[in-house]
C-alpha positions in Angstrom: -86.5 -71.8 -97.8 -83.7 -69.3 -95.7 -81.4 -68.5 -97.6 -77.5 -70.2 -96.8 -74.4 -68.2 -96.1 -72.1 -68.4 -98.8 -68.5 -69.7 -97.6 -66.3 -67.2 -99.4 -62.7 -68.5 -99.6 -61.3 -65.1 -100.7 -62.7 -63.6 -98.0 -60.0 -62.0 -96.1 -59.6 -61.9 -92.3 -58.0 -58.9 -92.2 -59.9 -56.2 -89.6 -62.1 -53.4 -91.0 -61.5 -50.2 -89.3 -64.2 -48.1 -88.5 -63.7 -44.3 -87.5 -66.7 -43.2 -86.2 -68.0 -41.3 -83.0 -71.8 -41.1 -83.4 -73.1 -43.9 -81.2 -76.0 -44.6 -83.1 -74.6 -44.5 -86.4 -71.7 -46.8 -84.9 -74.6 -49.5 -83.9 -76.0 -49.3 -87.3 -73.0 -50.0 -88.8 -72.4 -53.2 -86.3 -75.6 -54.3 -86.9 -75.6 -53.7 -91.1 -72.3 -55.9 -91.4 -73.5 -58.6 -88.9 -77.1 -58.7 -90.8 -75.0 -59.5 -94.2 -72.6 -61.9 -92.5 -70.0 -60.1 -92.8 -67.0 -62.0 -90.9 -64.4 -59.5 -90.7 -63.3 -58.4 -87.1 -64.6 -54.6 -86.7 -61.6 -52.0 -84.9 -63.2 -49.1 -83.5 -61.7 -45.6 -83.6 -63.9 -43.1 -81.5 -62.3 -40.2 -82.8 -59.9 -38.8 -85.0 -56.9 -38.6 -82.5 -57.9 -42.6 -82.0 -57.5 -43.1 -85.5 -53.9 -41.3 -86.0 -52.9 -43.2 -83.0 -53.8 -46.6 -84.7 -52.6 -45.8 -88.2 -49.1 -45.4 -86.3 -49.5 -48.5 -84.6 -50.1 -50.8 -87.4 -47.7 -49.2 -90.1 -46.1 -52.4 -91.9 -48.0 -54.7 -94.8 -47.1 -57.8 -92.4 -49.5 -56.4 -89.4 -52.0 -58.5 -88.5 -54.4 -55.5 -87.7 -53.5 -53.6 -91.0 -57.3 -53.1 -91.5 -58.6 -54.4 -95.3 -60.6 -51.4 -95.7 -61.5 -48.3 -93.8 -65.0 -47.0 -93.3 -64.0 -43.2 -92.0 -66.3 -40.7 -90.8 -65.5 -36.5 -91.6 -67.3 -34.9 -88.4 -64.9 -36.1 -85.9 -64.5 -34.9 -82.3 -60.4 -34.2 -81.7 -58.6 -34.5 -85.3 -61.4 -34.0 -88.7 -61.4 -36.9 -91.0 -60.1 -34.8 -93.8 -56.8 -34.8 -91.6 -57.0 -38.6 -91.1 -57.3 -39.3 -94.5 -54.4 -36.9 -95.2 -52.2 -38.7 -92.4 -53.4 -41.7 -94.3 -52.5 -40.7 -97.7 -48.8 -39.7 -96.4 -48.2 -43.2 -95.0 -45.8 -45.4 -97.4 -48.6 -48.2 -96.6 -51.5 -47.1 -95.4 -51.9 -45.0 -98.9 -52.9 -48.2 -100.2 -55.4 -49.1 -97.8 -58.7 -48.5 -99.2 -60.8 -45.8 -97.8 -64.8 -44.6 -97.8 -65.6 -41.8 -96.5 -69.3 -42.8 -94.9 -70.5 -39.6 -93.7 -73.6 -37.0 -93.1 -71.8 -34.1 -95.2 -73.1 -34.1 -98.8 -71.2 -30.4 -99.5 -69.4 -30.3 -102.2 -66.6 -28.8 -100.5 -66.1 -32.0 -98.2 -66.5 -34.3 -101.3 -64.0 -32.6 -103.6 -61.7 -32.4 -100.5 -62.0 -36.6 -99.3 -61.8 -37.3 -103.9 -58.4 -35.2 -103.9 -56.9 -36.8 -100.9 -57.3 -39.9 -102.2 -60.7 -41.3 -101.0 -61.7 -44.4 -102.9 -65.3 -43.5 -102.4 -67.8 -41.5 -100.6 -70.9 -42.4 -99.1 -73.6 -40.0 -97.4 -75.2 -42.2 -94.8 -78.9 -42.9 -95.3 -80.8 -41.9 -92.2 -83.0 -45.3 -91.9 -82.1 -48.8 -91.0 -83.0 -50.5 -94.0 -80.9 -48.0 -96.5 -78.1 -47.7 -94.4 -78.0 -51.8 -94.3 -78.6 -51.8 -98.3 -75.3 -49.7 -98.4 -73.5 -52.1 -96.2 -74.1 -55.0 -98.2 -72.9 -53.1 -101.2 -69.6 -52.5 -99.7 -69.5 -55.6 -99.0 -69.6 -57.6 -102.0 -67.5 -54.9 -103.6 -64.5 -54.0 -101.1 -64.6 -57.2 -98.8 -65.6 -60.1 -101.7 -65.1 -58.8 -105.2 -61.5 -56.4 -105.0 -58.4 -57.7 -104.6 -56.9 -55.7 -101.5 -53.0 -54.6 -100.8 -50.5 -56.8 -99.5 -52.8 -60.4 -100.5 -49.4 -61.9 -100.1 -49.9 -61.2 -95.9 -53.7 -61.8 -95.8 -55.1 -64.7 -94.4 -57.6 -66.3 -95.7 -60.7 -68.0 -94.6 -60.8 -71.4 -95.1 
């Protein structure tokens, strides 16, 4: 018997940013949270400059496209995500936002750097499909099902 999807009422609609210039790593992610149902619209920031642009753009609780959660790369072409999450992290709201660093780096250097500016947890991407998937899921049911996220007052929920 095939399993069901689960209609999740506190499932937020909110988007879920994703920083991230690697194309392949990019289609793994699209495909990991479509695999695990995940209903969430996906934004797309290409680089670090992309991202700056959008955290400027959507800068108040009440913005539609105030992204639930942030899935932010460090090896980014333009601006590094060290200095995204920084910008981040100096915004009134988007220090709130709730950021994972989902990266290749596992240097102790990168990860003391992303912990001290205020990442709420880092990830070093697994290379194969099935992993990287694994990990997906495991975001999901913690940061999009089980936390309770900034600003529920403005979410919308699913219904």
């Amino acid at each position: 018997m095939a399993a069901k999807p689960v209609h999740n009422t506190r499932a937020s609609t909110r988007p879920i940013l994703l920083v991230e210039d690697n194309p392949m790593d990019l289609d793994f992610m699209l495909q990991a949270l479509a695999e695990h149902s995940v209903l969430n619209p996906v934004r797309v920031c290409r680089d670090g400059e992309e991202a700056l642009e959008f955290i400027e753009a959507h800068s108040t609780p009440d913005d539609p496209d105030l992204p639930l959660l942030v899935l932010l790369d460090l090896r980014l072409p333009k601006v590094d995500g060290i200095d995204v999450l920084r910008a981040a992290r100096e915004h009134t709201t988007w220090k709130q936002i709730p950021f994972v660093v989902m990266t290749t780096s596992s240097e102790n250097t990168d990860i003391s750097r992303a912990y001290e500016l205020g990442v709420n947890s880092y990830v070093v991407k697994p290379v194969d499909f099935a992993t990287f998937a694994e990990v997906v899921q495991q975001i999901k049911l913690y940061w999009l099902l089980t936390n309770t996220p900034p600003f529920p007052k403005n979410d919308r929920r699913l219904r």
